[in-house]
Kinemage of the C-alpha trace (Angstrom):
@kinemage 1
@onewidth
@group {chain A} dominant
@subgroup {mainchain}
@vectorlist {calphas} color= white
{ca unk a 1} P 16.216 -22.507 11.707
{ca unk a 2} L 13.873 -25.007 13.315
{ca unk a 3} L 10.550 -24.454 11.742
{ca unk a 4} L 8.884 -25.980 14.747
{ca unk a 5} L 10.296 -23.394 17.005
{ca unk a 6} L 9.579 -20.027 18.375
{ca unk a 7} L 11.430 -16.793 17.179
{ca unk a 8} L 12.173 -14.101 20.056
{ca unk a 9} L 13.240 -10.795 18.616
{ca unk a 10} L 15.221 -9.712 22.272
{ca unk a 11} L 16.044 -6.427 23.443
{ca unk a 12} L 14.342 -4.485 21.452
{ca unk a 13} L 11.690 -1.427 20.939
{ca unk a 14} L 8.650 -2.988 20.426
{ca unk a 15} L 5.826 -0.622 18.729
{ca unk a 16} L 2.939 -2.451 19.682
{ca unk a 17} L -0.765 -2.090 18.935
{ca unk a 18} L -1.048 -0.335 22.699
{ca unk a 19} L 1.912 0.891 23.898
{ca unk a 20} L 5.614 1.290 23.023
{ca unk a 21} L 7.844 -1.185 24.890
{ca unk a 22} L 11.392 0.177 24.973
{ca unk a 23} L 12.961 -3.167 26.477
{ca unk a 24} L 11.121 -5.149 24.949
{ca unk a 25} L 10.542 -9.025 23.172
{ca unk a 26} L 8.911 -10.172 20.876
{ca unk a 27} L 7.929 -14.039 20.464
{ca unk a 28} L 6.736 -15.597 17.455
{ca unk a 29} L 5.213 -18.817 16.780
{ca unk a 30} L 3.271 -20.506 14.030
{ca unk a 31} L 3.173 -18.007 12.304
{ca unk a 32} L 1.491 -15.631 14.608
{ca unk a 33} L 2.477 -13.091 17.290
{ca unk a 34} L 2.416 -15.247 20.155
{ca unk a 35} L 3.997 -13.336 23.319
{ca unk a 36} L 4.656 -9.315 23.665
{ca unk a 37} L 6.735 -7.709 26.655
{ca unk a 38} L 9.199 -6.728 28.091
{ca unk a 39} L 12.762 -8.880 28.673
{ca unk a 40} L 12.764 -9.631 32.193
{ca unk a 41} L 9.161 -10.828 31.650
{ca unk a 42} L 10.293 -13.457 28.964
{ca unk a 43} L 11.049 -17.063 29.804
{ca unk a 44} L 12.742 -19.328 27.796
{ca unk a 45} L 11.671 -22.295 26.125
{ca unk a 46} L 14.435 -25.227 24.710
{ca unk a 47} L 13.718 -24.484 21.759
{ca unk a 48} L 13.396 -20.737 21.126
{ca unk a 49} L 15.440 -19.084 18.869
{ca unk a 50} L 16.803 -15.990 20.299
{ca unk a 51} L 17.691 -13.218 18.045
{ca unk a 52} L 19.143 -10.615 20.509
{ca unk a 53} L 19.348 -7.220 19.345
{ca unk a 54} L 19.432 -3.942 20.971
{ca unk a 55} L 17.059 -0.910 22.093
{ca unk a 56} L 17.653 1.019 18.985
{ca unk a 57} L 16.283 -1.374 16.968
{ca unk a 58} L 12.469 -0.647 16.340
{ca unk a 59} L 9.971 -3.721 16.029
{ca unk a 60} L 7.047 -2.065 13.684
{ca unk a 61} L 4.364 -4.332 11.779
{ca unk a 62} L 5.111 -4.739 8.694
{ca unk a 63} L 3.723 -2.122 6.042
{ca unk a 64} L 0.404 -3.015 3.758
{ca unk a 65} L 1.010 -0.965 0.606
{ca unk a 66} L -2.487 -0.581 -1.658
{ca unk a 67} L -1.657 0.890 -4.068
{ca unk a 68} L 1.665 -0.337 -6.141
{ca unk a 69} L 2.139 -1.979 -9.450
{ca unk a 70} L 5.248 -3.423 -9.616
{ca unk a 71} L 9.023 -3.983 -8.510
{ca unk a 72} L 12.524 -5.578 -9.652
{ca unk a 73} L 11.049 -5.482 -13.492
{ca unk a 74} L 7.907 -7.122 -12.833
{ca unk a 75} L 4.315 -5.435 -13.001
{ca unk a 76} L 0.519 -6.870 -12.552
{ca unk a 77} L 0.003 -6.457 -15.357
{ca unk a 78} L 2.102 -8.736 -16.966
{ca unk a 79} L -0.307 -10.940 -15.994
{ca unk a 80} L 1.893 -14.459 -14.418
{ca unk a 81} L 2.707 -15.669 -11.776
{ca unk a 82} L 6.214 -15.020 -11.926
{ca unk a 83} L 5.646 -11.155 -12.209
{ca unk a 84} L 3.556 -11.285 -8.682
{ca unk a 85} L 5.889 -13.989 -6.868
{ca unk a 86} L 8.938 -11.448 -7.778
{ca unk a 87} L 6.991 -8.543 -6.514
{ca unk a 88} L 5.995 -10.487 -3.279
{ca unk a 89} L 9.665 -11.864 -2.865
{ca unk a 90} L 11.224 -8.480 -3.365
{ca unk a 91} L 8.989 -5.901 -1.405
{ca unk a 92} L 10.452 -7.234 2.220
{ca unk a 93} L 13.718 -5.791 1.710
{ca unk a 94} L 11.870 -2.833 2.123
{ca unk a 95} L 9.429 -3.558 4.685
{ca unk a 96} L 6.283 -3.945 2.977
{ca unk a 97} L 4.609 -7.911 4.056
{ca unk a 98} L 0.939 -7.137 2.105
{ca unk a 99} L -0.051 -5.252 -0.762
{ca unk a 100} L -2.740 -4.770 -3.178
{ca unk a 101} L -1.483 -6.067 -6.756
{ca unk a 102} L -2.313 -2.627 -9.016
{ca unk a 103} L -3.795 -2.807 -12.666
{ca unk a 104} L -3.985 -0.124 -14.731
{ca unk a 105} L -6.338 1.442 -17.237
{ca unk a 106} L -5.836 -0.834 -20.239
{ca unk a 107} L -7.188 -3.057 -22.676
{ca unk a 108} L -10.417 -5.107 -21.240
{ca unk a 109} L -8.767 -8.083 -22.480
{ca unk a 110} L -5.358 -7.133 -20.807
{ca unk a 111} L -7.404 -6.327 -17.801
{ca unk a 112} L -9.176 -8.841 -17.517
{ca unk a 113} L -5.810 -11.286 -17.801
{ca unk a 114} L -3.982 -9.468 -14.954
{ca unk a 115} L -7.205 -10.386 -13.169
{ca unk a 116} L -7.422 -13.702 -13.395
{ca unk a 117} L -3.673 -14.257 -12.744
{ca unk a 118} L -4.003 -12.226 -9.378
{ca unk a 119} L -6.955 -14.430 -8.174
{ca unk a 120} L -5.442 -16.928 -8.837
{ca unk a 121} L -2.088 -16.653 -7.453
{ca unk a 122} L -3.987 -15.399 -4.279
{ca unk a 123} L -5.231 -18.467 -4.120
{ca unk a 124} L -2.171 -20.311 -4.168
{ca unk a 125} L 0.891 -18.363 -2.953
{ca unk a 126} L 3.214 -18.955 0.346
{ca unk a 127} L 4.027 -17.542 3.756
{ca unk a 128} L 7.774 -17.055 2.311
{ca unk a 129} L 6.943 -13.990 0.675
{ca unk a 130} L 4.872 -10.185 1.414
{ca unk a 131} L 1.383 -11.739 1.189
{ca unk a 132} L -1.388 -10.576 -2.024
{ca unk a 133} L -3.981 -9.692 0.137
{ca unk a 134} L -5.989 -8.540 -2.450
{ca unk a 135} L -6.142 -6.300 -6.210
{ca unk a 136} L -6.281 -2.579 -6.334
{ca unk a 137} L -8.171 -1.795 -9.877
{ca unk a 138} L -6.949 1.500 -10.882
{ca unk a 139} L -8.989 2.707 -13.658
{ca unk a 140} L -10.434 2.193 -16.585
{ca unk a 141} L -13.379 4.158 -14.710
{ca unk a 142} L -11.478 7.330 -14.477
{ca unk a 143} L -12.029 10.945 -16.231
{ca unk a 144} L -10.150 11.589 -19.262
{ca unk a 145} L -9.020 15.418 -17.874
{ca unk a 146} L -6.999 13.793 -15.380
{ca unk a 147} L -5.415 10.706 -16.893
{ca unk a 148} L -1.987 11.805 -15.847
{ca unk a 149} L -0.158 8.268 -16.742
{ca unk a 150} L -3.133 6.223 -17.651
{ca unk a 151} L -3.243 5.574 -21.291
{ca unk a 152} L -6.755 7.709 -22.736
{ca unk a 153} L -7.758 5.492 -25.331
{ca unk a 154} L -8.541 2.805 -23.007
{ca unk a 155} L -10.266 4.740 -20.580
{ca unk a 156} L -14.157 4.398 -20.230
{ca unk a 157} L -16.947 4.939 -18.292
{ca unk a 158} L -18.052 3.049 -14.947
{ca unk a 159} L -19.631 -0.076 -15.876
{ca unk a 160} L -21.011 -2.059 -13.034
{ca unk a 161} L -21.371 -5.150 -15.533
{ca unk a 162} L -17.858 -4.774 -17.194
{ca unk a 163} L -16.989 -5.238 -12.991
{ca unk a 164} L -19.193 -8.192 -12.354
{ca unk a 165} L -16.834 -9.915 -15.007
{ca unk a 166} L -13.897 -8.232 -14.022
{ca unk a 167} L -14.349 -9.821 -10.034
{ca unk a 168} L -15.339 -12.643 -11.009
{ca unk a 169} L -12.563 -13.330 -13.028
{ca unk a 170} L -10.909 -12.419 -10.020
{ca unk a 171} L -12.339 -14.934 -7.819
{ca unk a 172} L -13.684 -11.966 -5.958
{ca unk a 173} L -9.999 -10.408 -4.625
{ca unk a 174} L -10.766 -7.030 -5.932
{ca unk a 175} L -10.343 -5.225 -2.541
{ca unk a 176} L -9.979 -1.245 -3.876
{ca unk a 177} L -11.130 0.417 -7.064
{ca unk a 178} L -10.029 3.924 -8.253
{ca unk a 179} L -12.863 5.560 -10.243
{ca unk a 180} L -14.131 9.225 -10.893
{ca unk a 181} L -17.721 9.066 -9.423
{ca unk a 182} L -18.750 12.173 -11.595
{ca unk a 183} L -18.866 10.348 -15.272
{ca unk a 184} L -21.379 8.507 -16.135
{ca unk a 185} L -22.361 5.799 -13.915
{ca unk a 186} L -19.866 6.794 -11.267
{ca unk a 187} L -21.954 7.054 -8.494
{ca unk a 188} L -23.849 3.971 -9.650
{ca unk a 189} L -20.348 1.975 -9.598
{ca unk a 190} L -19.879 3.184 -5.879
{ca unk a 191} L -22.597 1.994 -4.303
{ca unk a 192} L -22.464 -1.222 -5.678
{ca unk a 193} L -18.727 -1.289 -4.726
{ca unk a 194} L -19.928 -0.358 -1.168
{ca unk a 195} L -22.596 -2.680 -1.343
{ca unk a 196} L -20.189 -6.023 -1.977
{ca unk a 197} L -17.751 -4.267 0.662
{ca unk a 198} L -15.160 -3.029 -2.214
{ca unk a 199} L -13.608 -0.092 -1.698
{ca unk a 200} L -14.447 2.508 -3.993
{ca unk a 201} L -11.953 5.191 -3.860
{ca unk a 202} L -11.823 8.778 -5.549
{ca unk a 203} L -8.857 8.894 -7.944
{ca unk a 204} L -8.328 10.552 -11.308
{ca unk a 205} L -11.189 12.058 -11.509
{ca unk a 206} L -12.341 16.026 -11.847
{ca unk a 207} L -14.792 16.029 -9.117
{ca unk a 208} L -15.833 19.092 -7.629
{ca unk a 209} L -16.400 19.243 -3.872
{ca unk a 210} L -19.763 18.839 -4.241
{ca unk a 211} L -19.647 15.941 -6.444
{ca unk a 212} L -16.797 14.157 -3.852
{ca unk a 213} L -19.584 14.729 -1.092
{ca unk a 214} L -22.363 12.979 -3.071
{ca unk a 215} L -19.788 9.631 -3.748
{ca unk a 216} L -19.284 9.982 -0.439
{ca unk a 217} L -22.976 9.242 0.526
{ca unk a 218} L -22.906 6.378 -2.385
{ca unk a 219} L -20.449 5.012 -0.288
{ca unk a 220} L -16.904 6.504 -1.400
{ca unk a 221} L -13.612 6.275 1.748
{ca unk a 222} L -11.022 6.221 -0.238
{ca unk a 223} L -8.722 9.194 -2.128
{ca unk a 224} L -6.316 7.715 -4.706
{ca unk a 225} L -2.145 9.249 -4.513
{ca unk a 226} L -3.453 12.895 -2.817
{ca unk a 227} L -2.616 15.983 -5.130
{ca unk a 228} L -2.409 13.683 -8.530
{ca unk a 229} L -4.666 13.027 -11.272
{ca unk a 230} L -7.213 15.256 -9.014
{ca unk a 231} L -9.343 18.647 -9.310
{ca unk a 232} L -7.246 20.774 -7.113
{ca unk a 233} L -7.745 23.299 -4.224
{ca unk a 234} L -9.189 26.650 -5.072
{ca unk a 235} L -11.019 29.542 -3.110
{ca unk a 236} L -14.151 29.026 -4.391
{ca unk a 237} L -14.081 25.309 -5.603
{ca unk a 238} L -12.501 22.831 -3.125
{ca unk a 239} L -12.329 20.044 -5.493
{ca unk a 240} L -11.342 16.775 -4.566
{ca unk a 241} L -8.198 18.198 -2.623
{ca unk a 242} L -10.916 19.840 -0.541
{ca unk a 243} L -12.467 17.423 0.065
{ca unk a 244} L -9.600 15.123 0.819
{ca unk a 245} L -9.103 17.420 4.071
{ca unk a 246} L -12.154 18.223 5.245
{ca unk a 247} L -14.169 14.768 4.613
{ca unk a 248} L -13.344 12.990 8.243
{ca unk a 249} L -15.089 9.627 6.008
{ca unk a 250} L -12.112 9.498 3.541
{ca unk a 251} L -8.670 7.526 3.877
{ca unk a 252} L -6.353 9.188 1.864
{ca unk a 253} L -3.477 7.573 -0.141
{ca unk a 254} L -0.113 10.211 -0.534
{ca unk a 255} L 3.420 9.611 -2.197
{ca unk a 256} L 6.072 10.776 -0.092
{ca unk a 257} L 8.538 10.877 -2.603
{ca unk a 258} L 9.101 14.154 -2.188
{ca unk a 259} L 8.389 14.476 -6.187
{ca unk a 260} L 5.031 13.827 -7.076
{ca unk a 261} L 4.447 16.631 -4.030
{ca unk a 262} L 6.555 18.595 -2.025
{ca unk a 263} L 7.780 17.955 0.834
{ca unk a 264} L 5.674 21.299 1.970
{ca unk a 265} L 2.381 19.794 0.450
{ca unk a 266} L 3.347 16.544 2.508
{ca unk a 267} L 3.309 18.574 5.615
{ca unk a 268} L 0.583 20.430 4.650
{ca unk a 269} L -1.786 17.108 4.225
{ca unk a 270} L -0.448 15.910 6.776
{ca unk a 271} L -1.334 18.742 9.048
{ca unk a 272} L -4.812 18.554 8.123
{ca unk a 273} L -5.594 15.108 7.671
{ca unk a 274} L -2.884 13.628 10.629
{ca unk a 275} L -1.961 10.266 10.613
{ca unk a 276} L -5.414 9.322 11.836
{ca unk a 277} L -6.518 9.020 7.933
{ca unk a 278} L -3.586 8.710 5.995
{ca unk a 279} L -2.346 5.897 4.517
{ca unk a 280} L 1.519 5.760 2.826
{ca unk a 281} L 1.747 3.962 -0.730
{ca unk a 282} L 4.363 3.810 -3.270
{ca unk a 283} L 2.989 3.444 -6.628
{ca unk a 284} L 5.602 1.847 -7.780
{ca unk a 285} L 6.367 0.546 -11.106
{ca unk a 286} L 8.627 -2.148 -12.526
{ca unk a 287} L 11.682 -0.360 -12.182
{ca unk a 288} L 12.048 0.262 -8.537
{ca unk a 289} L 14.719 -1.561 -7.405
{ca unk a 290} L 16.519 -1.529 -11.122
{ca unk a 291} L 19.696 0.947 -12.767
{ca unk a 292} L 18.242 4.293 -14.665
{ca unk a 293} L 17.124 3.359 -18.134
{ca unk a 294} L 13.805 3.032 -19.786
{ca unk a 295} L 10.990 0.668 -19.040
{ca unk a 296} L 7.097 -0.610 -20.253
{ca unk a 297} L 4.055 0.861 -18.244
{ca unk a 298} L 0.930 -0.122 -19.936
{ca unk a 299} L 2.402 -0.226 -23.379
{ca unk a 300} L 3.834 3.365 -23.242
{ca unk a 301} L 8.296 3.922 -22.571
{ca unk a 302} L 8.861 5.141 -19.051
{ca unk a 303} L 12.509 6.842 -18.642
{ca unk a 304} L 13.649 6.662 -15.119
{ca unk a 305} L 16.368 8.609 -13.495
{ca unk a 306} L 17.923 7.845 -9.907
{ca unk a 307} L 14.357 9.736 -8.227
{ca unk a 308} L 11.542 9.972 -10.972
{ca unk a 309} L 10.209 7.914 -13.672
{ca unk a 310} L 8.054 9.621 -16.584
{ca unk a 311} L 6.707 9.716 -19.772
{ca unk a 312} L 8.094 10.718 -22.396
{ca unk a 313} L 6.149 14.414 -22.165
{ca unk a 314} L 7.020 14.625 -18.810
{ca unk a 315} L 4.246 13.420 -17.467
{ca unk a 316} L 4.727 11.600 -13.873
{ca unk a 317} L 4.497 7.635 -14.425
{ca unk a 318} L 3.960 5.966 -11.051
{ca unk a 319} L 7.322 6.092 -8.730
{ca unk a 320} L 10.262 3.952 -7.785
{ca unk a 321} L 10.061 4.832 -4.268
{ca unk a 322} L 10.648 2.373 -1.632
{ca unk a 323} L 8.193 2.144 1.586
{ca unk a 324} L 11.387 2.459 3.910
{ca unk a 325} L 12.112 5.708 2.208
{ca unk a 326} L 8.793 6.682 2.476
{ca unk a 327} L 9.091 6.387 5.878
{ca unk a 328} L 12.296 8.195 6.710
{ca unk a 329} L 11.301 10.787 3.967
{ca unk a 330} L 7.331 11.237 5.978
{ca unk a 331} L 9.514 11.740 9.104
{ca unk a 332} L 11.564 14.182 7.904
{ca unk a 333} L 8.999 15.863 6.233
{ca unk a 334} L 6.498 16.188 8.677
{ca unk a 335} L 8.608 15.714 11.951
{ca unk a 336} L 6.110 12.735 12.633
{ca unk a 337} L 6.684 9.869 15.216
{ca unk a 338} L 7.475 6.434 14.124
{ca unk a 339} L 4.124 5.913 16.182
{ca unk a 340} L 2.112 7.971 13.745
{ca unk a 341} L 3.963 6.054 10.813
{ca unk a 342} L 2.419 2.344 11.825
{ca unk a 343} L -0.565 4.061 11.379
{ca unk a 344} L -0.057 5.586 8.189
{ca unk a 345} L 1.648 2.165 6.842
{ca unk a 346} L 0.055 -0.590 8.860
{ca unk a 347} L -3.282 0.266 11.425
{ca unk a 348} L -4.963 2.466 9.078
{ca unk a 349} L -4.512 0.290 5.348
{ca unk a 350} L -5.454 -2.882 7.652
{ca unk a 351} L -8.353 -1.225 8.776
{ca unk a 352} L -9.588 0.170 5.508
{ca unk a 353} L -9.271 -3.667 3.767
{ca unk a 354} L -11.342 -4.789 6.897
{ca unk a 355} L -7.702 -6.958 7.578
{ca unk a 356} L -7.577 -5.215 10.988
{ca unk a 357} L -8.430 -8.528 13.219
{ca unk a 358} L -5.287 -10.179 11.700
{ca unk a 359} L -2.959 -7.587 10.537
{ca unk a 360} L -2.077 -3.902 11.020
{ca unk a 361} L -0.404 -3.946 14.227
{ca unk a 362} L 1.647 -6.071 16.907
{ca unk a 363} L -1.041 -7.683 19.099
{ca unk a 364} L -1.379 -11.264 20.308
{ca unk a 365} L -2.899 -13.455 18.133
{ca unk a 366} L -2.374 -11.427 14.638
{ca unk a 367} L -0.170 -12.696 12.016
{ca unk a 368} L 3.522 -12.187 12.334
{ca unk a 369} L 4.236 -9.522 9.763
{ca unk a 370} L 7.034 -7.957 11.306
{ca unk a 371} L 9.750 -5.293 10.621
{ca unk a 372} L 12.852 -4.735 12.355
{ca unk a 373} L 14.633 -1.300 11.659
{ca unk a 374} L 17.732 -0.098 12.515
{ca unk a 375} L 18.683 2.809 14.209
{ca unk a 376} L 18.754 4.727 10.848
{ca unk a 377} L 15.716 3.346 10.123
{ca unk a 378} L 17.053 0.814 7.217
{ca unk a 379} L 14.995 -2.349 7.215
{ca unk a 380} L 17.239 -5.274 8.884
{ca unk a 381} L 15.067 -8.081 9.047
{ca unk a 382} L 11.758 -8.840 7.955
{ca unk a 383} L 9.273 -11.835 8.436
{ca unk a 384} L 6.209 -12.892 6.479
{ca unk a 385} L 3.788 -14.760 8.685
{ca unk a 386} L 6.329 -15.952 10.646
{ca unk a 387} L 8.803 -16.739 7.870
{ca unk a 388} L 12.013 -15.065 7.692
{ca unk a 389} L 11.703 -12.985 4.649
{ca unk a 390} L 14.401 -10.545 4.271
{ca unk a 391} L 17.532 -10.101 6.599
{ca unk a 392} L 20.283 -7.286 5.848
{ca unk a 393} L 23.501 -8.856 4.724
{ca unk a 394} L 26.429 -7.104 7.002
């Protein structure tokens, strides 16, 4: 393909930023969205290429995940290069163009390596591949009762000097933290967060409802994976849960694996909250897109079966879940539209990362992150920026 020339994706439904175009086209050019409309408005140029499709294909921006760790045996924390490039070159297939590289609560040294690799590779990477828009740092600042998969003897509390160091050593790409604003410090950690326009979000942490309301006015809008490594829901202490559903400031992260809640409690959040706050993420680890067998997270064995990965107690270690799945599994789930979904997976991420005036949704001018998904909702072709990323072999 002619790098110099426009793409049209013909014939298609086109879920754009305003309105759902069910004949629609789709034009893009250096690597932005350069024409949106419908096909007897589109005129054709020399050199377009045409990829003609049909009306039950779906044209959806591609999905911003912020909150995953790794793919195709290859974590942030591994801490090269080559561990982020394979994440970025493998997360198309499944229709994710941006994410959030994910530490975890570990060493400061090991930390503080996964770090500097991120920034760095941020710096540097290519339009071939789902785009690093940034690093997620999940924990160490997190409560010791709720741990879940996070390795206790590393974690400690919030240190707004330890995270100086720690964004600095990543050249400042620390977008989203996950901390428990009730230890020590916590709320001290948040409003700086807030202050440099980091994202301080509410995640493993014991919080009661009160607590979540006072990180809230430190500057707190985020809840990390809904339901886990949280104080729960109870009649007379709403806990972060509470919170989570009542708190119109919050985004809130959920796992629609249909594991780490049930598909009830996914239609029970999403009832409450509606796809006006929530955001779909996969927390994925290493072995998503790998056979069963056993593999590293953070030092400790993970065994993973066709559906769940976890410890060996039992405990719940991240997912393997795929964003597409997510999708179909939200939909069936919650009997959501696809509408609602580009919310949940693109609009509402894009707008919490302040990414919303170049990604997020299909609108003139923005970047050309776009999915195309079949009739059964399987991914079929993705591009990065303009760059054909992924396309389904037949």
């Amino acid at each position: 393909m002619d790098t110099h020339s426009s793409i049209i994706i013909y014939n298609v439904t086109v879920y754009s930023e305003n309105q759902t175009l069910k004949n629609g086209y789709i034009k893009l050019t250096n690597k932005k969205i350069a024409e949106i409309g419908e096909i007897h408005q589109y005129v054709r140029q020399s050199n377009d290429h045409v990829i003609e499709l049909s009306p039950s294909y779906k044209v959806i921006p591609g999905a911003i995940d912020v909150h995953i760790h790794g793919v195709n045996n290859a974590d942030a924390m591994d801490g090269t290069a080559e561990a982020l490039k394979t994440m970025a070159r493998t997360l198309p297939k499944e229709g994710t163009t941006s994410f959030l590289a994910t530490t975890m609560t570990q060493s400061n040294e090991a930390v503080g390596k996964a770090l500097r690799n991120a920034g760095a590779y941020i710096e540097e990477q290519t339009d071939a591949d789902a785009e690093v828009v940034g690093i997620h740092l999940e924990g160490p600042f997190i409560s010791p009762k709720r741990a879940g998969a996070q390795p206790p003897t590393h974690i400690q509390d919030p240190n707004v000097a330890l995270f100086q160091e720690w964004q600095k050593a990543a050249g400042g790409h620390i977008k989203l933290v996950t901390l428990a604003p009730e230890q020590p410090n916590g709320l001290a950690l948040t409003s700086y967060l807030k202050e440099t326009n980091v994202v301080a979000s509410i995640g493993h942490s014991d919080s009661t409802y009160d607590q979540v309301g006072e990180a809230i006015e430190a500057g707190a809008s985020h809840i990390t994976h809904l339901y886990n490594g949280m104080r729960g829901l109870h009649h007379r202490e709403p806990g972060v849960l509470g919170a989570a559903y009542l708190r119109d400031e919050l985004f809130v992260e959920l796992i629609t694996d249909g594991i780490h809640c049930r598909p009830e409690m996914v239609k029970l959040a999403y009832d409450q909250i509606t796809s006006e706050r929530m955001i779909l993420i996969t927390d994925s680890l290493r072995a998503k897109w790998l056979k069963n067998g056993t593999y590293d997270l953070g030092g400790q064995p993970v065994h993973v079966t066709d559906t769940t990965a976890t410890l060996a107690d039992g405990t719940l270690a991240g997912s393997i879940l795929k964003m597409n799945d997510a999708i179909k599994n939200t939909m069936s789930f919650t009997n959501c539209s696809l509408e609602d979904i580009v919310k949940m997976t693109a609009e509402n991420p894009a707008k919490q990362l302040n990414l919303f005036d170049k990604k997020g949704s299909l609108k003139i001018g923005k970047d050309a992150d776009i999915v195309v998904l079949n009739e059964n909702l399987d991914v079929e072709i993705t591009f990065c920026r303009g760059t054909l990323s992924f396309q389904k072999e037949d």
